[in-house]
C-alpha positions in Angstrom: -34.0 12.9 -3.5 -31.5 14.0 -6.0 -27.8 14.1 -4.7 -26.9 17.1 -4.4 -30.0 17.5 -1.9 -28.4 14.6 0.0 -25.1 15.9 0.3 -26.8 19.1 1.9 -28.3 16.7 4.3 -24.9 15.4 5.0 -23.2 18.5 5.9 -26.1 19.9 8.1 -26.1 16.9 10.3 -22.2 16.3 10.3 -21.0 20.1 10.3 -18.4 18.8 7.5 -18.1 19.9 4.1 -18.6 16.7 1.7 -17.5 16.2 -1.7 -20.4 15.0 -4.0 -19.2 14.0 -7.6 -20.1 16.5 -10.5 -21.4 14.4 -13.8 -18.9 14.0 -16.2 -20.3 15.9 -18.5 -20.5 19.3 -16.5 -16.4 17.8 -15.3 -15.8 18.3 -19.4 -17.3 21.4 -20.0 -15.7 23.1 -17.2 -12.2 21.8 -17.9 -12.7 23.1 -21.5 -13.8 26.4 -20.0 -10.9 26.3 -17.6 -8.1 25.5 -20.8 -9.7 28.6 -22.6 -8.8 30.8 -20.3 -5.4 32.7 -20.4 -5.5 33.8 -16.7 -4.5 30.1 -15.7 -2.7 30.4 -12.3 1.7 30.8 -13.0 2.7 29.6 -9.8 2.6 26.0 -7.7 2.0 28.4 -4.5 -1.4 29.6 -5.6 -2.5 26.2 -7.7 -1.5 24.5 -3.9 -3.8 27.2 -2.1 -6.8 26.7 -4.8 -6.9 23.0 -4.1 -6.4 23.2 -0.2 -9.7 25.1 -0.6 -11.5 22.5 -2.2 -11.6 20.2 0.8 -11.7 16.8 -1.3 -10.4 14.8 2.5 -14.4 13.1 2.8 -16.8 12.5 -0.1 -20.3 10.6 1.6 -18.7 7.2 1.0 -16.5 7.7 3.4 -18.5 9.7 5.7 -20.6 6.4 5.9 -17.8 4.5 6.2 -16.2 6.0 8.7 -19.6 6.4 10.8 -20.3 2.8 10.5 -18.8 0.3 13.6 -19.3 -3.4 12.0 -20.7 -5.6 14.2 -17.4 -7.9 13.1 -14.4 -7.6 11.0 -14.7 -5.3 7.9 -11.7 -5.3 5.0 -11.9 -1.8 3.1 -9.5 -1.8 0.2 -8.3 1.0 -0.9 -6.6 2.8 -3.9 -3.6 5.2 -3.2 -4.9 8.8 -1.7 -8.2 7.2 -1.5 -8.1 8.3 2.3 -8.0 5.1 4.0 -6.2 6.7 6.8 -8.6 9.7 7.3 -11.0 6.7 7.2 -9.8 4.5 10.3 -9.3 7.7 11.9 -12.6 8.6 12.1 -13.9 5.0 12.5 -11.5 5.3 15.5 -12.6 8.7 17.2 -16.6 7.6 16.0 -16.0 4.5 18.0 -14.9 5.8 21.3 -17.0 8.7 21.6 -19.9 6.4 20.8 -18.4 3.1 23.4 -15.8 5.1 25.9 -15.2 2.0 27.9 -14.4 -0.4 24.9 -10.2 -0.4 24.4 -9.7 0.6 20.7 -6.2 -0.1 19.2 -5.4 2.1 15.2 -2.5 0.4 14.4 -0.4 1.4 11.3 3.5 0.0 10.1 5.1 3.4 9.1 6.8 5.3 12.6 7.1 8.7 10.2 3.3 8.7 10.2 3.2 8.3 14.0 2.4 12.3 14.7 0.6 12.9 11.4 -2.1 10.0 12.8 -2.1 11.7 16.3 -3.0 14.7 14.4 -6.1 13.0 12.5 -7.9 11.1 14.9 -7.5 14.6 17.4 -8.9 16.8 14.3 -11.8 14.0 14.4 -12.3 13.4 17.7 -12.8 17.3 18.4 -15.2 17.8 15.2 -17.6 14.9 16.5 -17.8 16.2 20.0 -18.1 19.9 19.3 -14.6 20.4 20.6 -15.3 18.7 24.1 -12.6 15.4 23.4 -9.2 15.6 22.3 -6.5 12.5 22.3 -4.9 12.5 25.1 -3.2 9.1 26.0 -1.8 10.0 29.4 -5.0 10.3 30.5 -7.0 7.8 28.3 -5.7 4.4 27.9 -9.0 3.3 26.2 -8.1 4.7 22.7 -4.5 4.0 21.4 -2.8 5.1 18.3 -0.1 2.6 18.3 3.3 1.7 15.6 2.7 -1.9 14.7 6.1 -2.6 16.5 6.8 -0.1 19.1 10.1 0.7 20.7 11.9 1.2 24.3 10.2 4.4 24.4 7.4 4.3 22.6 4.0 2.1 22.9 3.2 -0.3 20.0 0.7 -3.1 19.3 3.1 -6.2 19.8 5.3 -4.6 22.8 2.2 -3.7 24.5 0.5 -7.5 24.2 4.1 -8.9 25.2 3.8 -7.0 28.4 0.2 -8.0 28.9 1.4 -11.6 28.8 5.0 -11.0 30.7 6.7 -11.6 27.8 10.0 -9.7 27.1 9.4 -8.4 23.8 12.3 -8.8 20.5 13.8 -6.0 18.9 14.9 -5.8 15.1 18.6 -6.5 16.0 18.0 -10.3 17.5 19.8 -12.9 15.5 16.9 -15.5 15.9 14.6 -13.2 13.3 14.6 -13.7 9.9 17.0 -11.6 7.8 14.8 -9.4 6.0 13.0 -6.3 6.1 11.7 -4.4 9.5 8.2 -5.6 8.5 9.2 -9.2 7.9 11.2 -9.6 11.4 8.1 -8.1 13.1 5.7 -10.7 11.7 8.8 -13.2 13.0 8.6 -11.9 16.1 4.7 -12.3 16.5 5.2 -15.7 15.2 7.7 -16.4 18.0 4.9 -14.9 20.5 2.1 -17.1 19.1 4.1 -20.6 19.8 5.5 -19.9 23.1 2.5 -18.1 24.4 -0.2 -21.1 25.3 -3.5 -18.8 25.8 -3.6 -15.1 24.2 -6.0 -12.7 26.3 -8.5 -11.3 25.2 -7.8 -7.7 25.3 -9.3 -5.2 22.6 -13.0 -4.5 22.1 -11.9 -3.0 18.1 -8.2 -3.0 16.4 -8.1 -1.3 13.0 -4.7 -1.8 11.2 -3.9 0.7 8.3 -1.3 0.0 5.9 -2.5 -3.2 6.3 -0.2 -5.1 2.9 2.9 -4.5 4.9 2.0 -6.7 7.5 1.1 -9.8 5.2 4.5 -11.8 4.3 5.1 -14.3 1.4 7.9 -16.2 3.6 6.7 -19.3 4.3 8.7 -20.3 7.2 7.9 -17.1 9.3 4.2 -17.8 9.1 2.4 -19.9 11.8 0.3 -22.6 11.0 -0.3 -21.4 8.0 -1.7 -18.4 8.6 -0.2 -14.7 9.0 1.0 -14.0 12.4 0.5 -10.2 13.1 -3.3 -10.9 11.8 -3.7 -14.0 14.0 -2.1 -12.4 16.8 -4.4 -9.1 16.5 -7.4 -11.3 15.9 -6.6 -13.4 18.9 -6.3 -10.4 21.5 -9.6 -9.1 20.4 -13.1 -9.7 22.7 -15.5 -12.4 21.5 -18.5 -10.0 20.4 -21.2 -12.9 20.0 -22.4 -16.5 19.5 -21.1 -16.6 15.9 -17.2 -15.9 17.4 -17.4 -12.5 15.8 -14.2 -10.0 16.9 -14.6 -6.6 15.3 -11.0 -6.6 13.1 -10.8 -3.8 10.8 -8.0 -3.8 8.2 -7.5 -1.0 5.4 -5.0 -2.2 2.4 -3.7 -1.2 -1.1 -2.2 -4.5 -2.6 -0.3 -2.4 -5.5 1.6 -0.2 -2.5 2.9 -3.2 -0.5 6.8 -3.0 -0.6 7.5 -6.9 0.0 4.5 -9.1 -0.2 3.3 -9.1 -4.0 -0.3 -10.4 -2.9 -3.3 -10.3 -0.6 -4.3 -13.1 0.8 -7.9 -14.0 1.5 -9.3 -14.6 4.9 -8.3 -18.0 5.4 -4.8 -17.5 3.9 -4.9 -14.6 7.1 -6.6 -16.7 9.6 -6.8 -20.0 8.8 -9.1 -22.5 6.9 -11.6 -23.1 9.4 -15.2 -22.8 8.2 -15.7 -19.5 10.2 -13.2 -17.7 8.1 -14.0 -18.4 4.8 -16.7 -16.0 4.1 -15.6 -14.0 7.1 -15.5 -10.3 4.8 -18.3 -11.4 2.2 -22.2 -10.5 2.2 -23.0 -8.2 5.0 -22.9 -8.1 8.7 -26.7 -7.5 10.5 -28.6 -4.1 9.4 -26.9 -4.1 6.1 -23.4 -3.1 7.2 -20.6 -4.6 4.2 -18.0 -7.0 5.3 -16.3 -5.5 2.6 -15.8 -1.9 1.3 -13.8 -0.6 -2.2 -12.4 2.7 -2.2 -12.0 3.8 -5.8 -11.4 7.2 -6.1 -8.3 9.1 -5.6 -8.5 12.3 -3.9 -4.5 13.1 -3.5 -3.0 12.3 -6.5 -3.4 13.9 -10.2 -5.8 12.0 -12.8 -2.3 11.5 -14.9 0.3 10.6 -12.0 -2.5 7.8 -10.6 -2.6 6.3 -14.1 1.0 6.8 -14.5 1.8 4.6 -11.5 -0.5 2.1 -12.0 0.4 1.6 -15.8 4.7 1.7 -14.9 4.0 -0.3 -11.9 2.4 -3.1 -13.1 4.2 -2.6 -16.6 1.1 -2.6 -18.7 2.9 -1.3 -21.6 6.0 -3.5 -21.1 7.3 -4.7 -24.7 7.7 -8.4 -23.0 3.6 -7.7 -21.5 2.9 -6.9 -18.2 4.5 -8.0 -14.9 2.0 -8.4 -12.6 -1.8 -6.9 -12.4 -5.4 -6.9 -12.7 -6.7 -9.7 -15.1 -10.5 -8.9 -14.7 -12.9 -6.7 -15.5 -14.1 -6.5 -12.0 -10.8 -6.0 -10.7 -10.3 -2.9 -12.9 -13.2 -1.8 -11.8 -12.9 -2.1 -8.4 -10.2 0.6 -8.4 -12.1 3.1 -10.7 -11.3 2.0 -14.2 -13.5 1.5 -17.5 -12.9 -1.6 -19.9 -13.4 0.3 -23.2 -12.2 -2.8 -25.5 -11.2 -6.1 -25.5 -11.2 -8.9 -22.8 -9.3 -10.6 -20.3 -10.4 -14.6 -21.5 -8.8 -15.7 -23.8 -4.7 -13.8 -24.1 -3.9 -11.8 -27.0 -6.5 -9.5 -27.3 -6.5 -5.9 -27.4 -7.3 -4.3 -24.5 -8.3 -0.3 -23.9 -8.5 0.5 -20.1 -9.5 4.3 -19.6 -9.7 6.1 -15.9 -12.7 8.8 -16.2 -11.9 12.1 -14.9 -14.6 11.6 -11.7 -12.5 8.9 -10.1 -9.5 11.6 -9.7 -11.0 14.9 -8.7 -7.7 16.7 -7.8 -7.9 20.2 -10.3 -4.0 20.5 -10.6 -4.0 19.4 -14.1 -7.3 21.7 -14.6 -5.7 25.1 -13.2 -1.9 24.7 -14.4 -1.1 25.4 -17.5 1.8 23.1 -18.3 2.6 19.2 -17.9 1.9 18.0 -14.1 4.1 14.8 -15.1 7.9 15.4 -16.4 10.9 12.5 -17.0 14.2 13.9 -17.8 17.0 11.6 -18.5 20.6 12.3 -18.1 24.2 11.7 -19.3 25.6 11.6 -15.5 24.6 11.7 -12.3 26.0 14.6 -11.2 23.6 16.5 -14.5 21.1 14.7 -12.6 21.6 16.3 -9.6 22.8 19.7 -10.7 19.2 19.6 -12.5 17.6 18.5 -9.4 18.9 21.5 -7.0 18.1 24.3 -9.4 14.6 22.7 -10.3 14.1 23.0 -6.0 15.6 26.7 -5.7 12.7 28.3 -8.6 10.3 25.9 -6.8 11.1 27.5 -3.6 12.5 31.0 -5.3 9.6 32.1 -7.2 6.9 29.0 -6.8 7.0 30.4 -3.5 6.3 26.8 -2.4 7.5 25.9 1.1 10.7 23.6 1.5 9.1 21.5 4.2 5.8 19.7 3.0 5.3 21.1 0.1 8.5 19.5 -1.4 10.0 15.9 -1.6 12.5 13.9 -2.6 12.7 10.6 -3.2 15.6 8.1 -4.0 14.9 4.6 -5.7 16.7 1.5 -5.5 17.5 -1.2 -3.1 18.1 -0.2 0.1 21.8 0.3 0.3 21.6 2.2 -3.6 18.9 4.2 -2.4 20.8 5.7 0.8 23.4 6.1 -0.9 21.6 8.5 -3.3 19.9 10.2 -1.3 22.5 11.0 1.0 24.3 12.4 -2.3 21.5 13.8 -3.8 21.1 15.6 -0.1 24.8 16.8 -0.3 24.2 18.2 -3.5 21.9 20.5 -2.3 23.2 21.4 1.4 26.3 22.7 -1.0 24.0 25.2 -2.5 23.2 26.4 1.0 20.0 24.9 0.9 19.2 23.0 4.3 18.1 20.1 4.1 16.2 17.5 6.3 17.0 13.3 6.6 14.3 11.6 8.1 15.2 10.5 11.7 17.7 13.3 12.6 17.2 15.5 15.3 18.2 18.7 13.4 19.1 19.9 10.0 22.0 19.0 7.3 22.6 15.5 9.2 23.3 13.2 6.6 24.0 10.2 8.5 21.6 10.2 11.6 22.8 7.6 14.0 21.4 6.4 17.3 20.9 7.7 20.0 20.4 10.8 18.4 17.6 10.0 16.2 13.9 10.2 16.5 12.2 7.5 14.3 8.8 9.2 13.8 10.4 12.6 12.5 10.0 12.5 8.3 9.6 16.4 8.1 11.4 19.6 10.0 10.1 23.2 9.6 11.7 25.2 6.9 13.9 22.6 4.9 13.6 19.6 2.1 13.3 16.0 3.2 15.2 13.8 1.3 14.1 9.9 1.8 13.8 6.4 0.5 9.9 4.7 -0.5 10.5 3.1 2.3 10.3 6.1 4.5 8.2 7.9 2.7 5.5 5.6 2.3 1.6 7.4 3.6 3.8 10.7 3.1 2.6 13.5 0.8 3.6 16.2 -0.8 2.9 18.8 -3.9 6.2 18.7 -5.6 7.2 15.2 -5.3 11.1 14.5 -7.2 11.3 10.6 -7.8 15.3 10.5 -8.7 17.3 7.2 -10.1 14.6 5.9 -12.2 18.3 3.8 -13.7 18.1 1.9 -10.2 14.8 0.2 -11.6 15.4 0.2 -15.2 18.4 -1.9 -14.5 16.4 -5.1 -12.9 12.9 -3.8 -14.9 11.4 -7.2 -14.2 12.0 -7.5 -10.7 8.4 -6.8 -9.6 9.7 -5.2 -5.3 11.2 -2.1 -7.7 8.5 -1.6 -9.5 6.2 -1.7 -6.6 8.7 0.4 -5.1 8.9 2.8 -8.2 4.4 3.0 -7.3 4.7 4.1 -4.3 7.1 7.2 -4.9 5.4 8.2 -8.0 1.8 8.3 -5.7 3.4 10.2 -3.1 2.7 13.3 -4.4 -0.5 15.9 -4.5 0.1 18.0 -7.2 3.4 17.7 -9.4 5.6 14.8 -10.3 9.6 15.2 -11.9 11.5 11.5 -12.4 14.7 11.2 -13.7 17.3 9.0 -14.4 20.9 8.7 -15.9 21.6 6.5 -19.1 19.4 5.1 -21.7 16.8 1.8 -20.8 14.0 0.3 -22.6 12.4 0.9 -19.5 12.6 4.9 -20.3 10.8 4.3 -23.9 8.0 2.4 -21.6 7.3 5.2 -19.1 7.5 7.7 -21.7 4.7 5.7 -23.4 2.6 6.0 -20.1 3.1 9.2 -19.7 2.0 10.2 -23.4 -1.2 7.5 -23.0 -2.6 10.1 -20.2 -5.6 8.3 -18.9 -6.3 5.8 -21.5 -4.1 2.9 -22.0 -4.1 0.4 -25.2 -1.9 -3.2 -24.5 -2.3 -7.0 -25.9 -3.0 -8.9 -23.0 -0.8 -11.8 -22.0 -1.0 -13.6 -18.3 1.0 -11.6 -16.4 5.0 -12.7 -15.3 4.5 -12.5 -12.0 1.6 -15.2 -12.4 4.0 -17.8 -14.1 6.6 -17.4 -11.4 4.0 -18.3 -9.0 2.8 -21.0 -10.7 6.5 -22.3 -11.7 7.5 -21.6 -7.4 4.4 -23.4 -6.8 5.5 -26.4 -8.9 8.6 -26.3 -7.5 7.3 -26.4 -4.1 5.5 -29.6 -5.2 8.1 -31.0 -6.2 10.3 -30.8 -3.4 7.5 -31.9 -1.4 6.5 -35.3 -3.1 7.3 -38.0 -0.8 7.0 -41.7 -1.1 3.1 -43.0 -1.0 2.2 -39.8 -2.5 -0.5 -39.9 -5.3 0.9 -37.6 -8.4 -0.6 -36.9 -12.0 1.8 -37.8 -15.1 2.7 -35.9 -17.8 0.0 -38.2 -19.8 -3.2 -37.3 -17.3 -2.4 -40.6 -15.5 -2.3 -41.2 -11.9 0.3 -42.9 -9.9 1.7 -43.2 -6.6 5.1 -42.7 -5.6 7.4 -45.5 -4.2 10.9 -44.4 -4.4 12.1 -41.1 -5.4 15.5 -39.5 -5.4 16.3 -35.7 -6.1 15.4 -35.4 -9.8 13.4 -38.6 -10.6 10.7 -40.9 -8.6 10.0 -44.3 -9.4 6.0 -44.4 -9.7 3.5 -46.9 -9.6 0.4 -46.8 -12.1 -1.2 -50.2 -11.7 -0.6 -53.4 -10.0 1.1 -54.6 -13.6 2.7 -51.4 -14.1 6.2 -48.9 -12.9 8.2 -46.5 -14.3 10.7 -43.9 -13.7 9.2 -40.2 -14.3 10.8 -37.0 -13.7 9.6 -35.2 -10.6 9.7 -32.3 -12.0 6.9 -34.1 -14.4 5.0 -35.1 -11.3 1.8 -33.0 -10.1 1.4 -33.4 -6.6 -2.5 -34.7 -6.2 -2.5 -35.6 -2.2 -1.2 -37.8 0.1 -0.6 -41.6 0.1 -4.5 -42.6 -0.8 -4.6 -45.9 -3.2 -6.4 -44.7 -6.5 -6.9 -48.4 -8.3 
């Protein structure tokens, strides 16, 4: 049965249209049919109304996916606007109209996407019964959409098992959590509720977690037992399915999007190194169903802005060689890309990555007729802005693009540079008599929203510009997306949090992308570099930074942790074992006839005080 015949299939028995992939040689011919033509559409408004037709939400990957309830945990990773959400949303609304007694938790980190969620499991939950179920959690406790957190007045995942267990729950503001980010005093918290609470009930027949990277931390001293707290604590409140100690966990991730943790850890890192967890999302579950399922094509985001934010993200281009990223062929593959050239094993060789059209079917860069990807630098930051705010008024002015939703803008830099800027960058334009919108404020032109009068969930208001942080505007999406203070990360280029940061804003948007800056960076030569590379990228490969600093941390964790009777490998491949050590040197024994004094720093930890001659 050819495809096309298939996807027919599909869209008879689901009453959904599907999106089946044209070859890439009819993909060629029509874009070069499309760039002959002089009648290419002048305005954002009607390129925005061309693709809203083309329904690309579900191709029949995820229409399996999302119609498939593992008999066990399942790990779908995901590339930005691959539609993990849409995904779990379904899963969710497919499970309970299938099991209406089990108790199904979709849990997710950012509050802004608390009513956009709502509004996709509904949409789902009403197309699968013929309009017959809506969500409706006065009435229906059995299916929860639910902020990781939660809040005095508002439901979440850990408040809700801390009142289960009678348990007064911790807020952001206690001392006793870590100082970090909101993500990293959550985890703390669940850490707090794993040691002080002796027997965790089972409550949840399925829990799938989106934006699953922002609940892993790198902190070791917030994790318990050595594994991640939020996971364990999820995976703990869920109902023994079987014999084999099965709980049906279901967690969607994008590793590059994660704002703090710079890895993902594998299941035992998550759960623990029990013998159940180490193959616990490889093979397949019975019938066939994948422990494990890649996501590689990006609906939302333009061919050219995807590669874009991959390439400045994991600086691919770098003069000093990349900073962190894919060092397989399989890897790059997993997220859609084609090894043209070269190879990862041995360094130094040329490598030529290219992203084929297919993977990225969004038609902006096939229907307008200029550059979907611009980066302006400036002498000041008040040309910056003054740029900025008449770029906004044509968008809205003769674009005809609407201020809310369709327009975005998003300020880099740590936390307190980026509020800063965009509460300037906000000013700028209120002054112009634009309105504009702050995420969290109850009404309009509020620059500095402050509690009580806030509402943490609200990211857009009707009829005005949002003005935010990556932090905020993470799972948030718009067509004309402004990424401003590109000098915030080209200051600290290495620092691998900003340019994660920088990959987030740049994938926030579904149709057109503006970045700028003020001053004059290496960094700017780089990302100008990407931009002219389009969807085909040439770079000597070395190990990437980010690996040697783990490896060096991981060294130095060694080191501090050598003790006395420990066994250690030398410099010269020997083995010895420790009997004195002070801060920087340790006294080592490598035979009955013979000690020395090494280095520690010299010293590979091997294991713990076992004899070895």
């Amino acid at each position: 049965m050819s495809s096309g015949a298939w996807n027919d299939i599909l869209m008879i028995l689901t009453g959904q249209i599907t999106h089946s992939v044209q070859s890439s040689t009819d993909i060629n011919s029509n874009n070069e049919d499309q760039t002959s033509k002089s009648d290419k559409l002048k305005k954002r408004s009607q390129v925005k109304q061309k693709i809203k037709e083309d329904l690309y939400e579900v191709d029949m990957q995820q229409e399996v996916i999302g119609k498939t309830i593992p008999p066990g945990p399942q790990r779908i990773r995901g590339i930005a606007g691959s539609g993990k959400t849409v995904l779990l949303a379904q899963k969710a609304a497919h499970m309970h109209l299938k099991h209406p007694d089990w108790k199904i938790a979709l849990v997710f980190f950012t509050r802004s996407l608390y009513d956009s969620i709502i509004v996709e499991v509904n949409k789902w939950l009403k197309r699968f019964s013929n309009g017959k179920v809506e969500y409706d959690p006065d009435n229906n406790e059995n299916l929860q959409v639910l902020h990781a957190w939660g809040a005095k007045d508002q439901p979440g995942f850990y408040r809700e098992l801390c009142n289960i267990h009678d348990k007064k729950p911790l807020h952001a503001g206690r001392k006793k959590l870590v100082d970090g980010d909101p993500n990293e005093k959550l985890v703390h918290a669940c850490k707090y509720f794993l040691e002080e609470v002796d027997k965790i009930k089972e409550v949840y027949d399925a829990v799938l977690i989106d934006e699953a990277q922002d609940l892993v931390v790198d902190n070791e001293e917030i994790k318990y037992e050595d594994k991640q707290p939020f996971y364990w604590l999820a995976y703990q409140s869920l109902k023994t399915i079987d014999e084999d100690k099965d709980k049906r966990l279901i967690w969607a991730y994008d590793e590059a999007q994660s704002l703090n943790s710079l890895n993902i850890p594998t299941a035992p890192q998550l759960f623990g190194d029990e013998p159940h967890f180490k193959r616990l999302v490889s093979g397949f579950h019975p019938g066939g169903i994948r422990k494990s399922e890649i996501m590689n094509k990006c609906y939302r985001t333009p061919g050219p802005i995807l590669t874009a934010a991959h390439a400045v993200g994991m600086g691919l281009l770098r003069e000093d060689g990349m900073l962190r990223g894919y060092t397989t062929q399989e890897d790059w593959e997993n997220i859609g890309y084609e090894v043209k050239e070269g190879s990862f094993n041995p360094v130094g060789q040329k490598v030529v990555l290219h992203r084929p059209e297919e993977m990225t079917p969004n038609r902006v860069p096939e229907l307008w007729p200029e550059d979907i990807i611009k980066f302006n630098s400036y002498n000041t930051r008040k040309e910056e802005l003054n740029n900025l705010v008449e770029k906004i008024k044509y968008n809205i002015e003769v674009d005809g693009l609407s201020p809310s939703r369709d327009i975005l803008v998003i300020a880099l830099g740590n936390n307190q540079e980026a509020f800063k800027l965009k509460v300037e960058a906000a000013r700028k334009l209120r002054e112009e008599r634009i309105d504009i919108f702050i995420p969290k404020a109850l009404k309009n032109n509020i620059l500095y929203p402050k509690y009580p009068n806030v509402d943490p969930n609200k990211f857009w208001n009707e009829g005005v510009v949002t003005f935010t942080t990556t932090y905020r505007a993470k799972g948030n999406e718009a067509y004309m997306v402004y990424v401003i203070g590109l000098d915030k990360v080209a200051e600290d280029e290495s620092n691998f949090a900003l340019r994660n940061q920088l990959f987030v804003a740049l994938s926030r948007t579904k149709g057109w992308l503006e970045v700028s800056g003020i001053g004059s960076f290496p960094m700017y030569d780089e990302f100008r570099k990407v931009i002219e590379s389009g969807n085909t990228f040439e770079f000597t490969f070395q190990r990437p930074l980010l690996e040697k600093e783990e490896k060096k941390n991981k060294q130095k964790k060694e080191d501090k942790d050598i003790k006395t009777n420990d066994v250690v490998e030398l410099k010269s491949g020997q083995r010895a074992k420790v009997i004195n050590r002070s801060r920087d040197t340790a006294i080592v024994k490598i035979s009955d006839d013979e000690t020395k004094v090494v280095k520690v720093k010299d010293c590979k930890f091997i294991r713990a005080g076992k004899k070895v001659y």
